[in-house]
Steps between C-alpha positions, in 0.01 A plus 500: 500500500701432191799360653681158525744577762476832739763592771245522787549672873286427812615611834869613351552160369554461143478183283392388165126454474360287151200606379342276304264672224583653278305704230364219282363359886327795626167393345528229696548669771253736410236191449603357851413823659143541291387147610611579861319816540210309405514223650600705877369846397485553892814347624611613865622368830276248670687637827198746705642873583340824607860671516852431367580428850269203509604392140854506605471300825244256275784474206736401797302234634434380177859383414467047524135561568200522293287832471210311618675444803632819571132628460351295742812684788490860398160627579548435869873621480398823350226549782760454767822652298318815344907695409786427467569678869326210597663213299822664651399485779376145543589302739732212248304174663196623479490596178672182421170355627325735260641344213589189573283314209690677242761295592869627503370762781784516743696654205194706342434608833888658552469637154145682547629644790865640407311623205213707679753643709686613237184680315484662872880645492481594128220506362227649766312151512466507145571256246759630211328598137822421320709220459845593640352586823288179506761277450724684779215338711607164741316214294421665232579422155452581143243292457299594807552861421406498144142345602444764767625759260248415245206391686512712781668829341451406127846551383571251218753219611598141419403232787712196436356230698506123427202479261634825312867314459325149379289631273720760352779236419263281345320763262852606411549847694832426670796250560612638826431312845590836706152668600701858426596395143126358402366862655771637243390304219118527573536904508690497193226292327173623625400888508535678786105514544461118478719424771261462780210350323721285292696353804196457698335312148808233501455435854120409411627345222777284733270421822212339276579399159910495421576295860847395592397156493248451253482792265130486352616589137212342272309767719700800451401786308889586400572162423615585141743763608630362754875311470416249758098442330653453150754243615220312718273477237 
């Protein structure tokens, strides 16, 4: 947590990761965290799961389409798709049909499906508890298997969607663009037990108050540690 600059590897790639707080900053840090858990003491997905089966197909469906949305499809797709034996097993139009209003579904529909058949050939039906495995999956990436990892299996992990990225550049977490190199950065930062709550806090943080558009500042609670908040004000 102390350094500046930290050779990093993800996936067998290695590159040059900046961290940017050091010791003097980690009260800040510290602070930002504080206010958070306060402010989001309860912070979790607004996608509905039983299973990590449902939470995977849900975080699938979710990508350029709000949770909202995707909540409004799944309850009858889970009635008629209970495993993934039956996701495989779909027929591709049809479950095109299923999720049409998530939009994207021709290609959410191909990915569901090469990825239940998969969990059928190596995995018994089952969805992967670790990340190597999850990623191996078609459509699958690190950010959609870190948020099934925690919230379905609760094994701490980083979930670098659009809100986290946005609103960890403008507190002052990271400089990096890549979604790999923020995860880096963000793991580096926050302890290992904070991951999942944190992530799912910035996200909170992102979809109502720090907007891509019209970041809310004057109504921020970490508006006086936060890079971006300091220079707005």
């Amino acid at each position: 947590m102390n350094n500046i600059v930290k050779l990093g590897k993800i996936q067998g790639k290695k590159f040059v990761a900046n961290f940017l707080m050091p010791k003097k900053d980690q009260k800040r840090l510290k602070a930002i965290m504080e206010i958070l858990d306060k402010e989001y003491p309860n912070a979790r997905t607004a996608l509905n799961f039983s299973n990590p089966l449902e939470l995977l197909i849900a975080t699938i469906l979710s990508a350029q389409c709000t949770d909202e949305r995707v909540n409004k499809v799944t309850p009858d797709l889970f009635k008629k798709y209970k495993t993934a034996k039956d996701f495989a097993q779909a027929d591709i139009g049809e479950l095109e049909e299923d999720i049409r209003p998530t939009g994207f579904f021709k290609n959410k529909a191909q990915n569901i499906k090469k990825c239940c058949t998969e969990m059928v050939s190596k995995h018994k039906g089952n969805v992967p508890n670790n990340l190597e495995d999850m990623i191996a999956l078609s459509g699958v990436g690190r950010k959609t298997a870190n948020m099934v990892l925690g919230n379905a299996f609760g094994i701490p992990g980083i979930v670098v969607d659009t809100h986290v990225s946005r609103v960890a550049h403008r507190i002052g977490l990271t400089k990096n663009k890549d979604a790999y190199k923020i995860e880096l950065d963000l793991m580096d930062l926050i302890p290992k037990d904070k991951w999942i709550d944190f992530c799912h806090q910035l996200i909170l943080l992102g979809r109502y108050v720090c907007t891509a558009k019209k970041p809310q500042c004057p109504r921020c609670s970490i508006w006086p540690h936060c890079d971006f908040g300091l220079k707005a004000g």
